[in-house]
NUKOL-752057 format. One line per field, with one value per residue (C-alpha): residue number from 1; residue in three letters; chain; z, x, y. Coordinates in Angstrom, 3 decimals, decimal comma. Last residue first. Layout:
BEGIN
i <- c(NUM/...)
aa <- c(ala/...)
ch <- c(A/...)
pz <- c(Z/...)
px <- c(X/...)
py <- c(Y/...)
END
This chain:
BEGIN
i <- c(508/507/506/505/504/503/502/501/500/499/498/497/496/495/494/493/492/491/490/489/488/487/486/485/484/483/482/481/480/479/478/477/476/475/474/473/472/471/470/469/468/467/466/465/464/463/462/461/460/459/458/457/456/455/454/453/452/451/450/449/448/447/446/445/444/443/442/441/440/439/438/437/436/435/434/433/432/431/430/429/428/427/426/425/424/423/422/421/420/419/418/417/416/415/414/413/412/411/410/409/408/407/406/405/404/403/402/401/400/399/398/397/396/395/394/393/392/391/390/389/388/387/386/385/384/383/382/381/380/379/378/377/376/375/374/373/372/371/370/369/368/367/366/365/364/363/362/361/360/359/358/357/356/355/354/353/352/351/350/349/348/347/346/345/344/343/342/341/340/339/338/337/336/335/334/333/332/331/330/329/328/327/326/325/324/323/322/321/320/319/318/317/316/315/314/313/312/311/310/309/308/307/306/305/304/303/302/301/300/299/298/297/296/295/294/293/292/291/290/289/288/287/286/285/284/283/282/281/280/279/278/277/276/275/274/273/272/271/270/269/268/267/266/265/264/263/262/261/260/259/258/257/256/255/254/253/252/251/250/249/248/247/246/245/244/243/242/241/240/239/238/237/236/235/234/233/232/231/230/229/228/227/226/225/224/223/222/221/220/219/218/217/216/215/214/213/212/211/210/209/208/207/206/205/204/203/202/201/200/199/198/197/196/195/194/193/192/191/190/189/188/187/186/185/184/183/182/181/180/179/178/177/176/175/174/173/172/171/170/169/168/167/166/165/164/163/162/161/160/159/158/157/156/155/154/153/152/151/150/149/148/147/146/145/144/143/142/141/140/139/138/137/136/135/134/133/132/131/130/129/128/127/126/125/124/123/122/121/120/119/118/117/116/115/114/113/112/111/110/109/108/107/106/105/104/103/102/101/100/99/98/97/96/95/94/93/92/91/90/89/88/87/86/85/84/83/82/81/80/79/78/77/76/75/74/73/72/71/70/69/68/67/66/65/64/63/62/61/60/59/58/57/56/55/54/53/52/51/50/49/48/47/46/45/44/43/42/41/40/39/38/37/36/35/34/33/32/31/30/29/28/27/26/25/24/23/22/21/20/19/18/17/16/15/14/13/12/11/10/9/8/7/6/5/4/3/2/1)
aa <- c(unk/unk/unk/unk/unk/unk/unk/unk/unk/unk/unk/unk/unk/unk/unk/unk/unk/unk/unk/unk/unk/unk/unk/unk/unk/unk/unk/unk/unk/unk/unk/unk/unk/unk/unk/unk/unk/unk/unk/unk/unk/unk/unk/unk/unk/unk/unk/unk/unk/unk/unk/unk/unk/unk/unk/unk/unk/unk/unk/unk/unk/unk/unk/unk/unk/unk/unk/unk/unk/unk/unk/unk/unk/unk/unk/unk/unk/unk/unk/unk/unk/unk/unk/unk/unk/unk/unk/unk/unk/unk/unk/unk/unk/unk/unk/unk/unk/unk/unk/unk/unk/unk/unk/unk/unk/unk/unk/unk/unk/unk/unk/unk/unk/unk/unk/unk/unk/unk/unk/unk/unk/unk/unk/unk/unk/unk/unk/unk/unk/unk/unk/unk/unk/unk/unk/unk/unk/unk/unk/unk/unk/unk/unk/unk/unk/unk/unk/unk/unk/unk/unk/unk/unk/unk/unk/unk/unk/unk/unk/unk/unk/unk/unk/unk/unk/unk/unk/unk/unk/unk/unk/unk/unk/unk/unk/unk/unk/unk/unk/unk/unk/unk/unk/unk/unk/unk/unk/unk/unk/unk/unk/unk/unk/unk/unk/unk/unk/unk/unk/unk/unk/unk/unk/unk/unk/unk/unk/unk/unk/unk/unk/unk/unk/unk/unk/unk/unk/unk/unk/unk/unk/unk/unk/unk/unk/unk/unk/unk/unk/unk/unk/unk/unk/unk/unk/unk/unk/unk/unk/unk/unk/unk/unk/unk/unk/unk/unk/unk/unk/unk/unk/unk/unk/unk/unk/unk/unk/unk/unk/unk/unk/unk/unk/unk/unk/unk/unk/unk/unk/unk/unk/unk/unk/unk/unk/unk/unk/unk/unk/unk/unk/unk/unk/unk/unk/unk/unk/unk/unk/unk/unk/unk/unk/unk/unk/unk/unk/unk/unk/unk/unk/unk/unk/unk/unk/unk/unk/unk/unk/unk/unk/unk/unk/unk/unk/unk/unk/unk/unk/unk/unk/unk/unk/unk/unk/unk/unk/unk/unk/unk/unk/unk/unk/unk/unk/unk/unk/unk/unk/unk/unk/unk/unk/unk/unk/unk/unk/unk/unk/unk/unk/unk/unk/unk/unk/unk/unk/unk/unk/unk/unk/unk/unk/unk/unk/unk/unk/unk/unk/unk/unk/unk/unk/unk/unk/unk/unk/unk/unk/unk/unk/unk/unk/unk/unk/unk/unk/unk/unk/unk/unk/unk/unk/unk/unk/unk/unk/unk/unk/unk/unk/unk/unk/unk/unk/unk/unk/unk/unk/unk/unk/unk/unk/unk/unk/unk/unk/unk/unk/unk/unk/unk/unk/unk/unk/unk/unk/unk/unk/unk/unk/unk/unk/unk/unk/unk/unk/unk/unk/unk/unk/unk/unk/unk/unk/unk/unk/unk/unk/unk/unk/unk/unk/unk/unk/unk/unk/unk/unk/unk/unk/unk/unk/unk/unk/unk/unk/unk/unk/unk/unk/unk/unk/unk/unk/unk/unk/unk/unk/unk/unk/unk/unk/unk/unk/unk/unk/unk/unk/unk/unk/unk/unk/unk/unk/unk/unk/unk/unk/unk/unk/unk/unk/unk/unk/unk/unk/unk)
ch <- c(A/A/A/A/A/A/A/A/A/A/A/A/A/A/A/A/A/A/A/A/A/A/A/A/A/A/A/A/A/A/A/A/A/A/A/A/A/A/A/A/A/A/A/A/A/A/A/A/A/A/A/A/A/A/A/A/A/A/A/A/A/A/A/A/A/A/A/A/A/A/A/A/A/A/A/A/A/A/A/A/A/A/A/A/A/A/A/A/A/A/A/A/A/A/A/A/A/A/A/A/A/A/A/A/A/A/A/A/A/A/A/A/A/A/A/A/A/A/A/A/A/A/A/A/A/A/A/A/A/A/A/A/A/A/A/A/A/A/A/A/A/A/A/A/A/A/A/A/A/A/A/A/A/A/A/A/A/A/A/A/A/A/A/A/A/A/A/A/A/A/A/A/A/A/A/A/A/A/A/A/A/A/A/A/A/A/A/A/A/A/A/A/A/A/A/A/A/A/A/A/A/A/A/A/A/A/A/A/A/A/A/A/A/A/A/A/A/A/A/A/A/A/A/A/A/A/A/A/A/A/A/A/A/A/A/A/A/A/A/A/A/A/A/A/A/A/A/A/A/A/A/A/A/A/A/A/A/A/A/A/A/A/A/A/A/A/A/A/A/A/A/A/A/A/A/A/A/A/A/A/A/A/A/A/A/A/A/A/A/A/A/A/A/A/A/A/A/A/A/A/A/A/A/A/A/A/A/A/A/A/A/A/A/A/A/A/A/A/A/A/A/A/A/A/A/A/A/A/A/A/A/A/A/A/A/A/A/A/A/A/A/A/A/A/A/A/A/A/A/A/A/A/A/A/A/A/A/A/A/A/A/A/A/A/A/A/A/A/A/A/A/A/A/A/A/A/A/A/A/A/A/A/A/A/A/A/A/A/A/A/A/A/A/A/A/A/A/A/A/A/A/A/A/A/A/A/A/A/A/A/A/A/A/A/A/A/A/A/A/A/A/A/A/A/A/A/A/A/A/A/A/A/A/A/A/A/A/A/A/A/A/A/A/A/A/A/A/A/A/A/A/A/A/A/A/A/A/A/A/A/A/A/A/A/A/A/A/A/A/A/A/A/A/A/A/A/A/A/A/A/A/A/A/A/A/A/A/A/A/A/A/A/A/A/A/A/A/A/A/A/A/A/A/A/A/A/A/A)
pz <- c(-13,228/-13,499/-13,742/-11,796/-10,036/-13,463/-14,424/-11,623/-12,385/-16,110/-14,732/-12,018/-15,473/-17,089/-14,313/-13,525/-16,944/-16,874/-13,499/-15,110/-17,811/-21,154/-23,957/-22,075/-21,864/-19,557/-18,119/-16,260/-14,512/-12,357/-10,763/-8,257/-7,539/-4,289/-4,935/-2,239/-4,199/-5,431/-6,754/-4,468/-5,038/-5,040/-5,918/-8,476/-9,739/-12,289/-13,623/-15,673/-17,409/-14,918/-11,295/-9,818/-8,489/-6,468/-4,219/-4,481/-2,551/-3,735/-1,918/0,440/-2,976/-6,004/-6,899/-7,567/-4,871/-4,633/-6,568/-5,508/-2,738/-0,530/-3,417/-1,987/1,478/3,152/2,453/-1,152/-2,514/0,147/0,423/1,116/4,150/5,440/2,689/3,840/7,081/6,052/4,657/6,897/6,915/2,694/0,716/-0,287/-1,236/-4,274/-6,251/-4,937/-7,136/-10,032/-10,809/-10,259/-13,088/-15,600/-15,128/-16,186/-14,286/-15,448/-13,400/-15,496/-14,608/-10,440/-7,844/-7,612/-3,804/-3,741/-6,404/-9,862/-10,203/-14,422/-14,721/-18,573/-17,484/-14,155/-14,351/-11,717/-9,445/-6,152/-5,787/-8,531/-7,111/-3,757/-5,592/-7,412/-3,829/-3,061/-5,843/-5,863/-2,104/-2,248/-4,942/-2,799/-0,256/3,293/3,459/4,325/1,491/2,376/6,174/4,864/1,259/3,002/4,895/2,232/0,526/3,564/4,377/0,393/0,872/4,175/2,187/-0,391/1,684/-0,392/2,313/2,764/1,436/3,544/6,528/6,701/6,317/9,507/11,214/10,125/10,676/14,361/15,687/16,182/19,233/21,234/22,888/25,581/26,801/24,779/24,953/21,816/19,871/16,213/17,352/14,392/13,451/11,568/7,987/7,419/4,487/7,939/10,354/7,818/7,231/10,985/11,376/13,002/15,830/16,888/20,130/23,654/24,473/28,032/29,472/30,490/29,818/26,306/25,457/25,383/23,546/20,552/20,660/20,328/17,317/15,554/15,919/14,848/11,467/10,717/10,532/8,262/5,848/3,317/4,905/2,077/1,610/2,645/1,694/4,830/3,479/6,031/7,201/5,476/2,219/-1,747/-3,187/-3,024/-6,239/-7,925/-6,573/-3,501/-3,569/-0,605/0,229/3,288/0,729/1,904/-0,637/-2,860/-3,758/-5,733/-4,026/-6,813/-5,023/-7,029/-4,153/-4,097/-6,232/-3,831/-3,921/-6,917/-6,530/-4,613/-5,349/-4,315/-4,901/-1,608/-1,331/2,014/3,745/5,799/9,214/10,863/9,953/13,279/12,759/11,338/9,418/9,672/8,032/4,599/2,501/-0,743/-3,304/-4,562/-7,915/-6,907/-4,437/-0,707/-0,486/0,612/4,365/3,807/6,405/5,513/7,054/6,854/5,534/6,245/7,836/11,101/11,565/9,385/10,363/8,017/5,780/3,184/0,145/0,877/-2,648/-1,300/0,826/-2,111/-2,566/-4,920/-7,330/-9,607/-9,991/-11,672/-9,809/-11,941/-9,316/-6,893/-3,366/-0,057/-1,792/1,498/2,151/4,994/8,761/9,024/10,116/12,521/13,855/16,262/19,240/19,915/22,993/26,242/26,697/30,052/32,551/32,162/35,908/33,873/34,381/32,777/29,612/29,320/30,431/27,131/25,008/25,996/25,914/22,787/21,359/23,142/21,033/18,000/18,843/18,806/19,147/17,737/16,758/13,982/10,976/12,741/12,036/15,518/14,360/11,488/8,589/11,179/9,436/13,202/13,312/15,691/17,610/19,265/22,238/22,090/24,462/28,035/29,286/32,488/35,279/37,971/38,975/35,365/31,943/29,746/26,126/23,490/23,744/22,103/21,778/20,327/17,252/17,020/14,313/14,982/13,570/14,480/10,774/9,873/8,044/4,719/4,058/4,988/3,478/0,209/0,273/1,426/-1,808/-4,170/-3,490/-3,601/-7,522/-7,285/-6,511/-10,387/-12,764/-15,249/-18,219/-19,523/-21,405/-20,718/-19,629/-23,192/-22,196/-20,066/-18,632/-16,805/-15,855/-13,893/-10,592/-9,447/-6,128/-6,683/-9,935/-12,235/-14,075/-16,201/-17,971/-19,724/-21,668/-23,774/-25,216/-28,346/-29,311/-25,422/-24,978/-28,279/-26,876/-28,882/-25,800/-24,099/-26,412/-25,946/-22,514/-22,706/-25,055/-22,584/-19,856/-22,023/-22,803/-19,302/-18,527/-17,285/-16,277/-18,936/-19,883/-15,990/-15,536/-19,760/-18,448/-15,394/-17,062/-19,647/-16,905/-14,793/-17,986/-19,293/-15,055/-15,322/-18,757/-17,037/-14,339/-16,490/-18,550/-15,681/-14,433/-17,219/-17,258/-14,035/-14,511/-17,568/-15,934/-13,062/-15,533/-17,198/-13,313/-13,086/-16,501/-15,652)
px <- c(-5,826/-9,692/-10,508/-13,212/-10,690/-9,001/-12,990/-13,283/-9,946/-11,528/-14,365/-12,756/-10,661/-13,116/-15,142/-11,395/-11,302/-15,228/-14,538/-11,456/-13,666/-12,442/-9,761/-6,983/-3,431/-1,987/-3,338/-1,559/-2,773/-0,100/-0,735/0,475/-0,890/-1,712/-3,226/-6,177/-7,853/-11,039/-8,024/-6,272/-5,514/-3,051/-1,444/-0,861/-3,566/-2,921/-4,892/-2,893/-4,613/-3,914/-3,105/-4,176/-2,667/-4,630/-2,713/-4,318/-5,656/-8,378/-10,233/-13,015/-14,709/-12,833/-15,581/-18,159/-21,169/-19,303/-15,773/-15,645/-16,675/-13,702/-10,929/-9,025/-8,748/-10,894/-13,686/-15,319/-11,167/-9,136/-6,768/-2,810/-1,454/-2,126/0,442/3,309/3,008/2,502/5,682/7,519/10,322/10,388/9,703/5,960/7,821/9,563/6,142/5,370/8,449/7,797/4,590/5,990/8,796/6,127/4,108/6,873/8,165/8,347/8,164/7,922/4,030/5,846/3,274/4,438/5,367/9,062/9,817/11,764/12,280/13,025/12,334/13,197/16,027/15,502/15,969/14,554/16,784/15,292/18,778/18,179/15,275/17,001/19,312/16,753/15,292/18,064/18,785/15,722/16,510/19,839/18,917/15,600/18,681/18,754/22,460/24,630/23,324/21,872/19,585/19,737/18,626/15,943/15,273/15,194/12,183/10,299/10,121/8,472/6,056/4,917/4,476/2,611/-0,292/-1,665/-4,739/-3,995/-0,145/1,156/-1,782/0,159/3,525/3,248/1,893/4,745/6,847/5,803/4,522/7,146/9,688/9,508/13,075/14,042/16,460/19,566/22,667/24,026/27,710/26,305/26,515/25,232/27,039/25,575/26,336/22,873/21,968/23,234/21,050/17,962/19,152/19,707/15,882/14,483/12,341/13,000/14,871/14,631/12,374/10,174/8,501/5,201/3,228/1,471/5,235/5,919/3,026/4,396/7,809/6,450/4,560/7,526/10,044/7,872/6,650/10,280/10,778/7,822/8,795/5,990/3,255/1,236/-2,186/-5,561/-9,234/-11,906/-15,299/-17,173/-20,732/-23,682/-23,186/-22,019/-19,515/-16,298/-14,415/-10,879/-7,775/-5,772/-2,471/0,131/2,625/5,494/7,937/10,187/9,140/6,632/2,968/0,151/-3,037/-5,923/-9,589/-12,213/-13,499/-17,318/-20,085/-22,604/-23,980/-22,780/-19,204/-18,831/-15,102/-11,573/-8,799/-7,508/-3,478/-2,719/0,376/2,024/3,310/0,323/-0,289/-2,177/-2,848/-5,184/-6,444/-8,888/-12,294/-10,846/-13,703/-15,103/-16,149/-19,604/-19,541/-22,679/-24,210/-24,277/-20,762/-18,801/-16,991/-13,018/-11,386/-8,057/-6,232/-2,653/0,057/3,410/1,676/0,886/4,668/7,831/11,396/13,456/10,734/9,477/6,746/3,059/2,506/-1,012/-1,648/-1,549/0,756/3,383/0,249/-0,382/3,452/3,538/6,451/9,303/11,686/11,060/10,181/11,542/14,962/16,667/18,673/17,239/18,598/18,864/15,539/16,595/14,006/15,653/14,304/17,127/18,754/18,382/15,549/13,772/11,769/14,040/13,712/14,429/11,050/9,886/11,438/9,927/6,703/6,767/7,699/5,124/2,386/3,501/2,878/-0,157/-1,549/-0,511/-2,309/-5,872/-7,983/-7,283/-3,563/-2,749/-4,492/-4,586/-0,418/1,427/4,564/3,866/6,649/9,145/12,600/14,843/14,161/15,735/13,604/16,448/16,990/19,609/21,877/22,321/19,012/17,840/16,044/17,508/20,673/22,073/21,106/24,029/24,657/23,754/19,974/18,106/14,699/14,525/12,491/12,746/11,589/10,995/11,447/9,252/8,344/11,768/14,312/15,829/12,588/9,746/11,682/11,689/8,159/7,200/8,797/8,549/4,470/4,356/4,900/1,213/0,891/0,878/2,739/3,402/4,585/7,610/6,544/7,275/4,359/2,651/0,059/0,237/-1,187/-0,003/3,439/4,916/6,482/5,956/4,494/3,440/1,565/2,292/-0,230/1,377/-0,675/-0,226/-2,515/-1,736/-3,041/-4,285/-7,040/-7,348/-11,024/-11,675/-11,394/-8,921/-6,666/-9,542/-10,646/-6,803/-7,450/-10,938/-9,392/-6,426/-8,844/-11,060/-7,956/-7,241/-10,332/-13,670/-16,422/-19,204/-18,482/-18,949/-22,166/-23,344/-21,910/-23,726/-27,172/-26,495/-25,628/-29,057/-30,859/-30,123/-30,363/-33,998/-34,858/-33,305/-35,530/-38,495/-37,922/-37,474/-40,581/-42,631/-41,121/-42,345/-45,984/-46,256/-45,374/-48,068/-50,746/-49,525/-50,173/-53,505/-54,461/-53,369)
py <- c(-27,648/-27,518/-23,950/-22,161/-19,857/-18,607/-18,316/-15,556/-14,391/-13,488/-12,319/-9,642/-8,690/-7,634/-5,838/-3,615/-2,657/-1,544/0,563/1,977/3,599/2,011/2,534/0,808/1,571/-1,349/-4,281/-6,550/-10,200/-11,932/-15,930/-17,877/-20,963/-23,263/-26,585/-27,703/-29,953/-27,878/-24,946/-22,346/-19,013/-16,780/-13,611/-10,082/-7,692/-4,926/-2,201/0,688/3,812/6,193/4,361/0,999/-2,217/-4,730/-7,528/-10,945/-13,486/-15,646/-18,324/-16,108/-15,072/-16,492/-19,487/-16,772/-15,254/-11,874/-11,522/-7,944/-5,572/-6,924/-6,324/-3,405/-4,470/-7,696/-10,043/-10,358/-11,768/-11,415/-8,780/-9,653/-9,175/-12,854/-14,255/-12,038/-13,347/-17,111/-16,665/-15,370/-18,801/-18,072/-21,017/-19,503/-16,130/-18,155/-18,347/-14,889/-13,417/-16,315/-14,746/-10,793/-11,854/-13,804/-11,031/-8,588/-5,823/-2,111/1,108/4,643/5,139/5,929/4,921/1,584/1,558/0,832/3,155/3,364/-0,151/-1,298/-5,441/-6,185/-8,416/-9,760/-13,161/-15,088/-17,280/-16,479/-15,282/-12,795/-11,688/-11,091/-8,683/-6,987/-6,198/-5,279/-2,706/-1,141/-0,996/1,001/3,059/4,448/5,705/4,085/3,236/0,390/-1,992/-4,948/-3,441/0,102/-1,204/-3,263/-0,353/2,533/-0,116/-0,151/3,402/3,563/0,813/2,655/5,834/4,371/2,687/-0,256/-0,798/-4,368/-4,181/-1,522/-2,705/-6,207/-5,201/-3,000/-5,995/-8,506/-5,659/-5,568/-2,110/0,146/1,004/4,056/5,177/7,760/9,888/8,882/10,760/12,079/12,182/13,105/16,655/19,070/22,060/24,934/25,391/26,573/23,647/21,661/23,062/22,580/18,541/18,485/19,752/22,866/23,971/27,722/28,373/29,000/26,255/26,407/23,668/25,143/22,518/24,554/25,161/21,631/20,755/23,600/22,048/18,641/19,638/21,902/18,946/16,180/18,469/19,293/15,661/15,235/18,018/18,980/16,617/15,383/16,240/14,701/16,086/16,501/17,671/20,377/19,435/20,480/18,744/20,029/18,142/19,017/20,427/21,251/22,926/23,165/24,709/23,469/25,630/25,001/24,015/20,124/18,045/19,899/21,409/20,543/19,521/18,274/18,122/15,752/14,238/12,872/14,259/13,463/16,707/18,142/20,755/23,475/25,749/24,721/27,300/27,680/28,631/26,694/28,476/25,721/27,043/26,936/22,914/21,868/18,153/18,681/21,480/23,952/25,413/25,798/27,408/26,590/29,128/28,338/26,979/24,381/25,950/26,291/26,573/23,859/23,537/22,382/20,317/19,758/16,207/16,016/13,449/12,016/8,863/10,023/10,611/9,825/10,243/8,368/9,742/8,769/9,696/11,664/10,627/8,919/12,453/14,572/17,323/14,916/13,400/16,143/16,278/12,714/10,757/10,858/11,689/9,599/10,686/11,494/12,448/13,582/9,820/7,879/7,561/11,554/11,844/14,233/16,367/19,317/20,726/23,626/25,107/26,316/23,921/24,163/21,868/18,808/16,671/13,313/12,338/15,435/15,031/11,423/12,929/14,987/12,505/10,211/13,027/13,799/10,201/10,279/13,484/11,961/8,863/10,673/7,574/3,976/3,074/1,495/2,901/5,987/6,307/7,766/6,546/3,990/4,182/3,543/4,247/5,100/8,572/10,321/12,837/15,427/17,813/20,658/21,706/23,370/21,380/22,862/21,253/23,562/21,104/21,234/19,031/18,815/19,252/16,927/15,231/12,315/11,121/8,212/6,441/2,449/0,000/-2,992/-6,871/-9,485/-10,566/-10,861/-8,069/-9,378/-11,968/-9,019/-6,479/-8,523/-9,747/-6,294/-4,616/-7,221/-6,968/-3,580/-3,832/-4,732/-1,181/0,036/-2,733/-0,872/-3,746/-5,667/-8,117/-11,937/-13,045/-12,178/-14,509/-17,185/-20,587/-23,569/-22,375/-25,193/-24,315/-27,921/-27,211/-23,140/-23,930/-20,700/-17,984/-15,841/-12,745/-9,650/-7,596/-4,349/-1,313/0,469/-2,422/-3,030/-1,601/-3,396/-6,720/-8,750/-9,097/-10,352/-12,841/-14,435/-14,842/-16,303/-18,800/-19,469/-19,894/-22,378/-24,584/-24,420/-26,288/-24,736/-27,647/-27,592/-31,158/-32,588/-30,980/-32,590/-35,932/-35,697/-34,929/-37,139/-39,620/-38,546/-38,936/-42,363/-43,197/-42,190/-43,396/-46,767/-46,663/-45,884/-48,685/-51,170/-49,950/-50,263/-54,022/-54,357/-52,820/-55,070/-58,623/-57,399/-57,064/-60,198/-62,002/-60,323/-61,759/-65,076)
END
């Protein structure tokens, strides 16, 4: 009897302890399933930030849209007009990439008026026609010198065709584009450096050059340029650099111009053994292509009579320019898919700008920056978003006087996803702790590997503009501005990496 009570008590202790247990496990779950972020908590977090103090003198904006119903599920101020820095490349590629296909080329030829006679001589002049490619020769691309290769091309081309002297000119026509390479309220401490390198109907390695610059020992140590490449003889480089802190990374300034041979270089590199290599912009791409090729074709003993030059030069001389040419030889482009892919992954300027004077080429009839601002409002409008309140000044974002509201950009890569390129456009866009501008970020959170997102930055303006997906597989689209902030950039940018980190964690 007593055994059997014994047992009576170790079951019902049992039966208590398994229902402490489950009591427990369903606080347990109810207390998991409470903490779980809901838009409510989103839109609080969003509203805290606009009350930060490093915003009290500047401004948030915010839309965030589901890409099946087109719903907005959260917002603030998405109707504001705001800088959108190089998120705005997004309309530009999305547009090019719609307008043109993802398996579209660019070509460049080599042309020639004139005759060639019995001895190998070419009674005319020979010319590289641009045809828009924002990637001839570009290291991104290509691995190894390219540049070099591309002359070698050009140069065995000639040969093939028996040409072993040019009575005449080699002449870079990038005629295809309008002569305003850049916009006109660019900032002018950005035009000499290698990000404002601007378009080019002819463009080549990128419309930029490398300058090697050895320090000083110390720190206020004149620097000294070492050399430059590609070969830039015929810029004069005014050297102002001094030595900087080891470590102190660059803080080199290069002012200088479309089309003037002078570049001044100010500021500091830091102090280190071997020489620092800063980036400027190429003054006059096509005149760049005509001068290199000349040069190779001088070191192979092709001779040219004459001094490179460009048909915009020729014509500022009133010298005639023969639009009826023979073609020699052609190079086509990477895939625009491809080229779109590195414009937005590594938000290369130059590339955004070729792209925008094609789409207006392609819609308009002519490859001016007008053109494609206007296209690419076009295709907006046929998206059917209103574009009130959306001012274009570039293609690339550079310019602080471009204005676009979240709401606008949200809707824009909404409507991509029904595009036939789609998934191309998609794929050029950073991932979130993996690839481009946003690779170091969004480690160990709900974001990294799952968002998408093109990264915007210049003075006083962060920005970030794309996708994600929630636990079921839903696609959104989402635009986060800030403008005017009262912090370091590095703090603006942490703020808003934790407020897309919770956008990620939400339950939709």
């Amino acid at each position: 009897m007593r055994t059997r009570r014994k047992n009576l008590v170790k079951q019902f202790v049992s039966i208590i302890y398994f229902i402490l247990l489950l009591t427990i496990d369903l606080n347990a779950y109810s207390q998991k399933k409470s903490d779980k972020v809901s838009v409510a908590n989103l839109n609080e977090e969003l509203l805290k930030l606009s009350k930060d103090d490093v915003l009290k003198n500047g401004s948030l904006g915010f839309c965030l849209v589901s890409v099946k119903t087109g719903e907005v599920i959260a917002q603030y101020k998405s109707n504001s007009s705001m800088i959108p820095a190089s998120t705005l490349k997004v309309l530009t590629t999305g547009t090019a990439l719609s307008l043109l296909g993802k398996k579209y080329h660019f070509t460049t030829k080599l042309e020639y008026d004139g005759n060639i006679d019995n001895s190998g001589t070419l009674h005319g002049n020979l010319y590289i026609t641009g045809g828009g490619d924002p990637a001839l020769a570009s290291e991104i691309f290509y691995n190894g010198n390219k540049l070099d290769d591309l002359l070698n091309r050009w140069t065995n081309a000639l040969k093939s065709k028996g040409i072993k002297k040019i009575e005449g000119k080699i002449i870079g026509d990038a005629g295809i584009f309008d002569e305003s390479p850049i916009s006109s309220n660019w900032v002018w401490g950005d035009i000499g450096n290698y990000y404002a390198a601007g378009a080019s109907g002819l463009s080549i390695y990128e419309n930029m050059f490398k300058v090697f610059i050895q320090p000083g020992t110390s720190q206020g140590d004149s620097a000294k340029v070492v050399k430059t490449f590609p070969d830039m003889k015929f810029v004069e480089l005014v050297n102002k650099v001094k030595t900087g802190l080891p470590k102190s990374g660059d803080n080199v300034v290069i002012y200088g111009s479309p089309f003037s041979n002078k570049r001044i270089l100010t500021g500091t590199v830091p102090a280190q053994k071997d020489p620092f290599i800063v980036k400027a912009s190429m003054p006059d791409p096509a005149y760049f292509c005509a001068y290199s090729f000349c040069s190779k074709l001088k070191d192979v003993n092709v001779m040219v009579s004459s001094e490179p030059s460009t048909t915009r030069i020729m014509k500022e001389m009133n010298l005639p320019v023969e639009e009826n040419r023979k073609t020699l030889y052609s190079i086509q482009s990477p895939s625009l898919d491809s080229i779109i892919y590195f414009t937005n992954m590594f938000s290369i300027n130059s590339y955004a700008e070729n792209l925008l004077r094609t789409a207006g080429l392609k819609n308009k009839g002519n490859g001016t920056a007008f053109s494609g601002i206007s296209t690419v409002k076009e295709f907006m409008r046929k998206m059917g978003i209103v574009t009130e309140g959306l001012k274009l000044q570039d293609g690339s974002g550079l310019s602080p006087l471009n204005l676009v509201t979240p709401y606008q950009m949200t809707m824009f890569l909404k409507q991509m996803t029904k595009e036939p390129d789609f998934n191309a456009f998609y794929k050029s866009l950073p991932v979130a702790g993996l690839t481009g501008s946003i690779r170091r970020n969004f480690k160990n959170t709900s974001a990294h590997g799952n968002l998408r997102a093109k990264s915007g930055y210049i003075t006083g303006v962060r920005s970030y503009a794309g996708y994600f997906e929630d636990n079921k597989g839903e696609k959104y689209a989402f635009t986060l501005i800030v403008n005017n902030y009262n912090c370091s950039p590095y703090a603006m940018k942490k703020k808003l990496e934790e407020l897309m980190t919770i956008m990620t964690e939400t339950e939709y």
